[in-house]
Biopython code that builds the backbone (N, CA, C, O; Angstrom):
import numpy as np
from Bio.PDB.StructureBuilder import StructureBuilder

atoms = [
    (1, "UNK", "N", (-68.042, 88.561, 181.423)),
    (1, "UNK", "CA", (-69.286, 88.209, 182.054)),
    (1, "UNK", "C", (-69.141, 86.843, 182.691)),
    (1, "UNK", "O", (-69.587, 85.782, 182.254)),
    (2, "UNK", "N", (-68.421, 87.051, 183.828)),
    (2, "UNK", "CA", (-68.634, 85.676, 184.356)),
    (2, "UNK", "C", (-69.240, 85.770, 186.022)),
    (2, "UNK", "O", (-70.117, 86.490, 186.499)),
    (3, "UNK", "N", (-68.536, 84.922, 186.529)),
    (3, "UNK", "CA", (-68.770, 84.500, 188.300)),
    (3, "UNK", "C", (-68.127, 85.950, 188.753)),
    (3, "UNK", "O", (-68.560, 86.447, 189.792)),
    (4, "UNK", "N", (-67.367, 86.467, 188.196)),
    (4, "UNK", "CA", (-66.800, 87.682, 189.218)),
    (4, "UNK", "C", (-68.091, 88.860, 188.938)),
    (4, "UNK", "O", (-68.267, 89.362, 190.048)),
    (5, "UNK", "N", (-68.848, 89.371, 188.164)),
    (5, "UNK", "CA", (-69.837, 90.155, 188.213)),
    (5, "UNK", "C", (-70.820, 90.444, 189.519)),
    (5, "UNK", "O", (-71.485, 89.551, 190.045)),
    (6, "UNK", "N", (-70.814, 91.362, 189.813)),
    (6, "UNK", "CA", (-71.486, 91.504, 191.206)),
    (6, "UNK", "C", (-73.118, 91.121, 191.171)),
    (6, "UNK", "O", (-73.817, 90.814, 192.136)),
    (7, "UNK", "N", (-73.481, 91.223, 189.868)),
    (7, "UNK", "CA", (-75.122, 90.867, 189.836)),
    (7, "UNK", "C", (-75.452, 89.247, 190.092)),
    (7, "UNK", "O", (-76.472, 88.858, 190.660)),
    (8, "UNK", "N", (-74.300, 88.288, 189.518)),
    (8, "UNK", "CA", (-74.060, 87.464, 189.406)),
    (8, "UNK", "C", (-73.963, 86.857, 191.341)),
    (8, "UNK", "O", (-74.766, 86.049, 191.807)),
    (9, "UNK", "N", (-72.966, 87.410, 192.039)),
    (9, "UNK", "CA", (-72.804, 86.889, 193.212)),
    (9, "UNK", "C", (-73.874, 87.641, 194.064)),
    (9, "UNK", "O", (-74.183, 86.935, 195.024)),
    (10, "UNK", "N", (-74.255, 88.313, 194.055)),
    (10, "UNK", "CA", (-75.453, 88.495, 194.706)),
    (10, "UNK", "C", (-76.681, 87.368, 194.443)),
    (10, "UNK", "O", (-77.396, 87.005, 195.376)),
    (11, "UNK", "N", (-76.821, 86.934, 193.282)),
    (11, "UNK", "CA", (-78.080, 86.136, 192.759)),
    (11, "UNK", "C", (-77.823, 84.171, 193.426)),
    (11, "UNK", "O", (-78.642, 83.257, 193.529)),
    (12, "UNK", "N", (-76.485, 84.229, 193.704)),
    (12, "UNK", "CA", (-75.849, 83.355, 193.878)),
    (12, "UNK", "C", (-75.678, 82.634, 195.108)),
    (12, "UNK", "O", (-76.015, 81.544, 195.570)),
    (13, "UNK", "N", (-74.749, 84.087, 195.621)),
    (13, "UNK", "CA", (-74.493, 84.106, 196.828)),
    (13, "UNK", "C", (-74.762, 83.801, 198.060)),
    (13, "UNK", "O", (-75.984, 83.682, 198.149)),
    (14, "UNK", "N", (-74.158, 83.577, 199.242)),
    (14, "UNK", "CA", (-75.251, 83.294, 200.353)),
    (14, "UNK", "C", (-74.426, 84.629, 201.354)),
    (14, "UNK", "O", (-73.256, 84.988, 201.222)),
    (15, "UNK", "N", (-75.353, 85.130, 202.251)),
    (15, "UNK", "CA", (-75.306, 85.997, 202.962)),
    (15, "UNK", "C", (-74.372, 85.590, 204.067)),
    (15, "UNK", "O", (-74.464, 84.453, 204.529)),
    (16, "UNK", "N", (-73.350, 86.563, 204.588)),
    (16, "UNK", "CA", (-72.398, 86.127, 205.513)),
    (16, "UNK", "C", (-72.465, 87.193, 206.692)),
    (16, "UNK", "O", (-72.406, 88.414, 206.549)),
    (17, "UNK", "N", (-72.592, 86.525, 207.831)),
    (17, "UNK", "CA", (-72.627, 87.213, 209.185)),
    (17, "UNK", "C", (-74.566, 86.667, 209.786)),
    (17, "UNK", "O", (-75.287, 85.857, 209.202)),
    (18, "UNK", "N", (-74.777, 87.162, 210.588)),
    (18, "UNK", "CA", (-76.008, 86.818, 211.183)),
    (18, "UNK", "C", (-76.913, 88.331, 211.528)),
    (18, "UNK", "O", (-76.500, 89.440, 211.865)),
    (19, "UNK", "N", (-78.217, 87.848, 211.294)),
    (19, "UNK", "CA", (-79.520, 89.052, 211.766)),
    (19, "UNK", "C", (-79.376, 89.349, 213.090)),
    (19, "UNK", "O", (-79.135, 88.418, 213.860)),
    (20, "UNK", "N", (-79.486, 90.588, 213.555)),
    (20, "UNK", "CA", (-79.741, 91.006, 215.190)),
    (20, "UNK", "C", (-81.080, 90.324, 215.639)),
    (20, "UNK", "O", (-82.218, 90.500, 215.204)),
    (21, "UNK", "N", (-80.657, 89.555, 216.562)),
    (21, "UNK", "CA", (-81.918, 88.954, 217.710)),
    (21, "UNK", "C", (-83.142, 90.095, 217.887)),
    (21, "UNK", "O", (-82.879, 91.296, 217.956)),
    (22, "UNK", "N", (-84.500, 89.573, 217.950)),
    (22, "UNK", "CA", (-85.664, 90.609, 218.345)),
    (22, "UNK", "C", (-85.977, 90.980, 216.970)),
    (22, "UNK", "O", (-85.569, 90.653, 215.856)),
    (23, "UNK", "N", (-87.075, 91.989, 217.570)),
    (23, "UNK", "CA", (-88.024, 92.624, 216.203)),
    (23, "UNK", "C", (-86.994, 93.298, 215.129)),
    (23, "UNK", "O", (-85.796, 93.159, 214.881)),
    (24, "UNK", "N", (-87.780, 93.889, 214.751)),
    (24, "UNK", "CA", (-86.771, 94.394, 213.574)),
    (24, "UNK", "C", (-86.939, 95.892, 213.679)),
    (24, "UNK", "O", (-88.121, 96.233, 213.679)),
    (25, "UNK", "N", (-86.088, 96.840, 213.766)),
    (25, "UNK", "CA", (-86.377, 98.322, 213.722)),
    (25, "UNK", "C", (-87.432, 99.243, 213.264)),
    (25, "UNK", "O", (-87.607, 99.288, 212.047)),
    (26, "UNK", "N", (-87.934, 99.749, 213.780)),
    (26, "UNK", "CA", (-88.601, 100.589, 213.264)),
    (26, "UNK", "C", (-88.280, 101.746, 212.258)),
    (26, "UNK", "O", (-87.588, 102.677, 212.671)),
    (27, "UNK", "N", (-88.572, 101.751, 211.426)),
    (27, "UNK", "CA", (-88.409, 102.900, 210.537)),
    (27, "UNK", "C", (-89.068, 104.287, 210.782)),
    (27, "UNK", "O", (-89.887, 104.528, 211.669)),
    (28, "UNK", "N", (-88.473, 105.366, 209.644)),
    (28, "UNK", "CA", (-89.528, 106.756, 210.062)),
    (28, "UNK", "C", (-90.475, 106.610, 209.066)),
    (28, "UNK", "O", (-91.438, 107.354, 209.248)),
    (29, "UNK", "N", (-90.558, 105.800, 207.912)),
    (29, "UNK", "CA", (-92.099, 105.684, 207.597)),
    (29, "UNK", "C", (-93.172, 104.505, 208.167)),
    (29, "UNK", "O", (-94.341, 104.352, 207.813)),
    (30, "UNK", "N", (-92.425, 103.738, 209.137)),
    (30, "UNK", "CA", (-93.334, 102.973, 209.796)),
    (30, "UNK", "C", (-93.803, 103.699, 210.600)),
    (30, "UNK", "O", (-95.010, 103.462, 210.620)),
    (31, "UNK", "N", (-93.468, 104.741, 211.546)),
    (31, "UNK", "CA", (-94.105, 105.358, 212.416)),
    (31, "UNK", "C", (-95.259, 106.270, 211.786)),
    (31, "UNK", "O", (-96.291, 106.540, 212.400)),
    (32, "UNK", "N", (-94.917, 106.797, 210.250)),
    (32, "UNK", "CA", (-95.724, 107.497, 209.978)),
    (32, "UNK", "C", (-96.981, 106.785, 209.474)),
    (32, "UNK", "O", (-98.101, 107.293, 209.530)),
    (33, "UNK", "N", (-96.733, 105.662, 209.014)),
    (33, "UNK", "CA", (-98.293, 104.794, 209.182)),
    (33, "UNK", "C", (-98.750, 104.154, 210.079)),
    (33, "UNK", "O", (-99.635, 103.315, 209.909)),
    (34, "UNK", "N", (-98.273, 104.410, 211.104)),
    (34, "UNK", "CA", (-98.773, 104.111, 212.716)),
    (34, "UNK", "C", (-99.841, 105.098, 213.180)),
    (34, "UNK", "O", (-100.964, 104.879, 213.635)),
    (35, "UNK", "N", (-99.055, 106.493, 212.895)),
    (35, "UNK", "CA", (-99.741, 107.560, 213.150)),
    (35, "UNK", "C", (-100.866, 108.070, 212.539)),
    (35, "UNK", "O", (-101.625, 108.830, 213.140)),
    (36, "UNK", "N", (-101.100, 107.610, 211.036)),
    (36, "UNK", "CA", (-102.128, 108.275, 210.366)),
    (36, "UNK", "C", (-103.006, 107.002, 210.827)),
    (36, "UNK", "O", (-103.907, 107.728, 210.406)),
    (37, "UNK", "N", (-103.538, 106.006, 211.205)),
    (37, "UNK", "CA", (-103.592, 104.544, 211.330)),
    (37, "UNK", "C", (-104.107, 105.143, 212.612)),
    (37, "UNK", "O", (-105.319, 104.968, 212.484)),
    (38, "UNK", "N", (-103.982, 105.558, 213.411)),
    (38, "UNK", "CA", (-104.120, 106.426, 214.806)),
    (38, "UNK", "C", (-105.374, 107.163, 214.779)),
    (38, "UNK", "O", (-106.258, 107.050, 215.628)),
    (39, "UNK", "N", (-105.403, 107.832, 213.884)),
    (39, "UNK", "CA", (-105.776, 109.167, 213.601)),
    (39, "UNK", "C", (-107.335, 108.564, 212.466)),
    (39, "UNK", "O", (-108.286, 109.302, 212.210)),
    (40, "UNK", "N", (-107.243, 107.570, 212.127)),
    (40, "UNK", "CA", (-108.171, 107.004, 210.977)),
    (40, "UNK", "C", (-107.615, 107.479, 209.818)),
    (40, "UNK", "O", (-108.502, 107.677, 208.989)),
    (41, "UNK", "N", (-106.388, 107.780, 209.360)),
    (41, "UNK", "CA", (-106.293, 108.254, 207.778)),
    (41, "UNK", "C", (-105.169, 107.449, 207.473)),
    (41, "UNK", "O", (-104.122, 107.758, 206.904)),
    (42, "UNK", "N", (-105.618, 106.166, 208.027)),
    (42, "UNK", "CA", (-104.039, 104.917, 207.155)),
    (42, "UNK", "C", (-104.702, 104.711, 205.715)),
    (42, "UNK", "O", (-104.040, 103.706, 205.454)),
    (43, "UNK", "N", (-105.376, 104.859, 204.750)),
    (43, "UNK", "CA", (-105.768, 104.801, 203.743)),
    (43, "UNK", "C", (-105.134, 105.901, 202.577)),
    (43, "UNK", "O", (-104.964, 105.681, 201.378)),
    (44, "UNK", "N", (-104.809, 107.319, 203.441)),
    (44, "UNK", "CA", (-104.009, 108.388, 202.840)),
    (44, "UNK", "C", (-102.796, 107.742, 202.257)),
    (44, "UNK", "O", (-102.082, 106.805, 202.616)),
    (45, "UNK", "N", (-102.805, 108.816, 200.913)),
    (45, "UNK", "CA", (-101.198, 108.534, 200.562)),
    (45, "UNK", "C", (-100.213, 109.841, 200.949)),
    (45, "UNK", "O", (-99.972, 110.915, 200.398)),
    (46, "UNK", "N", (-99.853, 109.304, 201.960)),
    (46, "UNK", "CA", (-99.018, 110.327, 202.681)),
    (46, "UNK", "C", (-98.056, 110.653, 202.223)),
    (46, "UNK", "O", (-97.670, 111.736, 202.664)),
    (47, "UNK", "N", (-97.139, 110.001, 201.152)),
    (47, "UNK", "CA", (-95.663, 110.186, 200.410)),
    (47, "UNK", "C", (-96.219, 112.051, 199.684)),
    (47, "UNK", "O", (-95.855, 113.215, 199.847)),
    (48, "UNK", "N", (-97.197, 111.351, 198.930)),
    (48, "UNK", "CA", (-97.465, 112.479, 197.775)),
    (48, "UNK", "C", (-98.369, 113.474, 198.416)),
    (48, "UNK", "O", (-98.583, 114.438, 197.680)),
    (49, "UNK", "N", (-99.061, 113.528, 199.770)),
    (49, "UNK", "CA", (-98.978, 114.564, 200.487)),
    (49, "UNK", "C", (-98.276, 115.614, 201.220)),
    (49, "UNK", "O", (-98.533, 116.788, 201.485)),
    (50, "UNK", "N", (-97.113, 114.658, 201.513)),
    (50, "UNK", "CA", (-95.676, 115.570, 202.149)),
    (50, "UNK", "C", (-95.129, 116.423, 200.793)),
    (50, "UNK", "O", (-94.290, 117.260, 201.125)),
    (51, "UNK", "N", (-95.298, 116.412, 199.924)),
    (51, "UNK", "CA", (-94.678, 117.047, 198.690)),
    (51, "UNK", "C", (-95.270, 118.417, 198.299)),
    (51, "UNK", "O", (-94.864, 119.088, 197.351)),
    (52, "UNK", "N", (-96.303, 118.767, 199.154)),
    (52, "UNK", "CA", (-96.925, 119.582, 199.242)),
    (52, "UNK", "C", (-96.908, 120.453, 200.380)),
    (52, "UNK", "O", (-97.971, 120.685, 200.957)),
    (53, "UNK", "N", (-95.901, 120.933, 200.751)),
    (53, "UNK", "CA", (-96.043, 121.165, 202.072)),
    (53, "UNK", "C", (-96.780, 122.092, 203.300)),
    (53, "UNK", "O", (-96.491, 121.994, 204.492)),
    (54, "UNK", "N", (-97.654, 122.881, 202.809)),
    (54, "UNK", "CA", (-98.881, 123.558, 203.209)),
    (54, "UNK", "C", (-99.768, 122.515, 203.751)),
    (54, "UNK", "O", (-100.003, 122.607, 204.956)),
    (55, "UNK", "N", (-100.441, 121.301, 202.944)),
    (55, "UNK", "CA", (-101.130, 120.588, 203.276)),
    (55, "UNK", "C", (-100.288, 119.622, 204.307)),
    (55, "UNK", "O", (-100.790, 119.176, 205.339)),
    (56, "UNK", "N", (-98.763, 119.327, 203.832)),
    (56, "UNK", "CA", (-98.237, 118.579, 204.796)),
    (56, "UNK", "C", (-98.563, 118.919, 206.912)),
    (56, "UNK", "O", (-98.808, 118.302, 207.949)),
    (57, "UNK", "N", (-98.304, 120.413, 206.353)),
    (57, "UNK", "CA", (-98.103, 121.274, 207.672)),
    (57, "UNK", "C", (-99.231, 120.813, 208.484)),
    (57, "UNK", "O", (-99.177, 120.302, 209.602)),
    (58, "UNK", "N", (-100.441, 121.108, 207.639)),
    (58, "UNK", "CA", (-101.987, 121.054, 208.215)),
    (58, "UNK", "C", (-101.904, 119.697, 209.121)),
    (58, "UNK", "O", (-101.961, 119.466, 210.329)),
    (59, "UNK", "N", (-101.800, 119.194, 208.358)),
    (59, "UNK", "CA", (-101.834, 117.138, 208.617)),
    (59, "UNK", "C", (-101.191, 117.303, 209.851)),
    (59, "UNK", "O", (-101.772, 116.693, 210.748)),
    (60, "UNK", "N", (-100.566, 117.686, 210.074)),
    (60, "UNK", "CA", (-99.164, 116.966, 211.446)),
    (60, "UNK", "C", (-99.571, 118.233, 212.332)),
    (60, "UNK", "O", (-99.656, 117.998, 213.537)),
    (61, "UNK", "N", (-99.728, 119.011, 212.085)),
    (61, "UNK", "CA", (-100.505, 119.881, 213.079)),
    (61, "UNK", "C", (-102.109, 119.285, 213.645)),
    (61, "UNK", "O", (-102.575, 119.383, 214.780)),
    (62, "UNK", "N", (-102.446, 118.940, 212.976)),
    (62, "UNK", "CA", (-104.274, 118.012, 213.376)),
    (62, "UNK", "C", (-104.033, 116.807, 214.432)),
    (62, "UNK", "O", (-104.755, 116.551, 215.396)),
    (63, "UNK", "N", (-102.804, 116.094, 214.018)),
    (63, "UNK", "CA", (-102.322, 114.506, 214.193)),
    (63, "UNK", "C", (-102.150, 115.215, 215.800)),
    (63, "UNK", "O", (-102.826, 115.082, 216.820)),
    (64, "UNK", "N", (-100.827, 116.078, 215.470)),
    (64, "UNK", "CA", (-100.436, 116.758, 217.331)),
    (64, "UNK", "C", (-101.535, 117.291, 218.086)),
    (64, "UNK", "O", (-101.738, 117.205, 219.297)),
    (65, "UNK", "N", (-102.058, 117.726, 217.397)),
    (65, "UNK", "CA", (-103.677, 118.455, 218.472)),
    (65, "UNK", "C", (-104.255, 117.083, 219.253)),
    (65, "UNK", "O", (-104.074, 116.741, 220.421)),
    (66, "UNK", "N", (-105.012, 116.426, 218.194)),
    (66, "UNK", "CA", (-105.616, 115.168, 218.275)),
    (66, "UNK", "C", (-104.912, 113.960, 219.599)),
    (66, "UNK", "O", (-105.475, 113.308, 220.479)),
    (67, "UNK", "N", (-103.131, 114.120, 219.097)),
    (67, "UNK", "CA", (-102.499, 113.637, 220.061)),
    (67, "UNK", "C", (-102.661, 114.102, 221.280)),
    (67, "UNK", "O", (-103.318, 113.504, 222.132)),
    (68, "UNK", "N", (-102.160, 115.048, 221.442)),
    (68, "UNK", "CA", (-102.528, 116.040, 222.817)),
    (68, "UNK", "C", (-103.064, 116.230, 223.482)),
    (68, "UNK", "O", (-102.719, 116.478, 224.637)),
    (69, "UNK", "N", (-104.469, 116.190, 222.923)),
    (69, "UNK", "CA", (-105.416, 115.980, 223.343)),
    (69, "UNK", "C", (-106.044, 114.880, 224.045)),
    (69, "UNK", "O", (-106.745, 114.871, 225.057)),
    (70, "UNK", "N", (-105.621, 113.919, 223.255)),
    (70, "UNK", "CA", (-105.713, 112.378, 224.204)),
    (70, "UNK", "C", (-104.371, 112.230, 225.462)),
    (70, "UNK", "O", (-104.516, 111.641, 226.533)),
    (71, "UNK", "N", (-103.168, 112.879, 225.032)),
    (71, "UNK", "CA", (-102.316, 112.490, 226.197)),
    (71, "UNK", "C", (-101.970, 113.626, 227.164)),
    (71, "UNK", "O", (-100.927, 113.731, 227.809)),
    (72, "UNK", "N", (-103.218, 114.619, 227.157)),
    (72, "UNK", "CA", (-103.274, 115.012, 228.172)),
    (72, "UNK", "C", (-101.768, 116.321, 228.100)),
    (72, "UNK", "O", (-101.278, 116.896, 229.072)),
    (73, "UNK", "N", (-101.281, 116.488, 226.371)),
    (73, "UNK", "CA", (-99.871, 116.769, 225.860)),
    (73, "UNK", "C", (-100.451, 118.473, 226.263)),
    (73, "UNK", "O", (-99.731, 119.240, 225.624)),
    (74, "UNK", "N", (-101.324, 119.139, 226.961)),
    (74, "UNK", "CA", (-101.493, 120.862, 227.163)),
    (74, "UNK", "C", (-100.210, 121.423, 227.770)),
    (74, "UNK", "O", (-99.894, 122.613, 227.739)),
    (75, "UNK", "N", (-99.316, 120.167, 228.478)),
    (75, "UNK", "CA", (-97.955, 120.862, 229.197)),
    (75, "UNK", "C", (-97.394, 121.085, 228.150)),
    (75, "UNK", "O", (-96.411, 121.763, 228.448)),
    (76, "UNK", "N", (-97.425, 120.891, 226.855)),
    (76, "UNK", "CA", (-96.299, 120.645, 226.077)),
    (76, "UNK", "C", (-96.742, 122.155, 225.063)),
    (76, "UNK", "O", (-95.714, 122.544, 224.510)),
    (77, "UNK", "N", (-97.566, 122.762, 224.819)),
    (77, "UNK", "CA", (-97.827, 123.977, 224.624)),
    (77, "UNK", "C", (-97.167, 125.407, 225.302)),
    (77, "UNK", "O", (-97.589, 126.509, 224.951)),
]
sb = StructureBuilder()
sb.init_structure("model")
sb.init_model(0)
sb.init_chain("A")
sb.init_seg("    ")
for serial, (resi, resn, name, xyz) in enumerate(atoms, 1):
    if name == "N":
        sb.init_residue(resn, " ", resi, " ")
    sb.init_atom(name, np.array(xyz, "f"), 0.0, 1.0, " ", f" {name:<3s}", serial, name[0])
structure = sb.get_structure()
């Protein structure tokens, strides 16, 4: 148990190389609280709704209508 332990140089350590310039990436669950956030249902817990996937289906089918509907998305039918 010394300095060579990896828990150890991590706690220690300093980070080597540099962050990419600009925002920071978007993730696929950032988009998905963009979207319910959109829609008025950023308050949902969407993790433990996707686990269900009947109700998942419903959800993202409403979100695309709703979308579509605002962007004019009827070509996309």
């Amino acid at each position: 148990m010394g300095e060579e332990r990896g828990v150890y140089r991590i706690l220690v350590g300093k980070p080597e190389g540099r962050r990419p310039l600009g925002r920071p990436r978007r993730r696929w669950a950032d988009n998905i609280k963009m979207d319910l956030q959109e829609v008025e249902c950023g308050y949902m817990d969407w993790i433990g709704l996707a686990q269900d996937r009947d109700r998942w289906r419903t959800l993202v089918s409403a979100v695309m209508n709703l979308r579509g509907s605002m962007t004019g998305g009827e070509f996309l039918d």
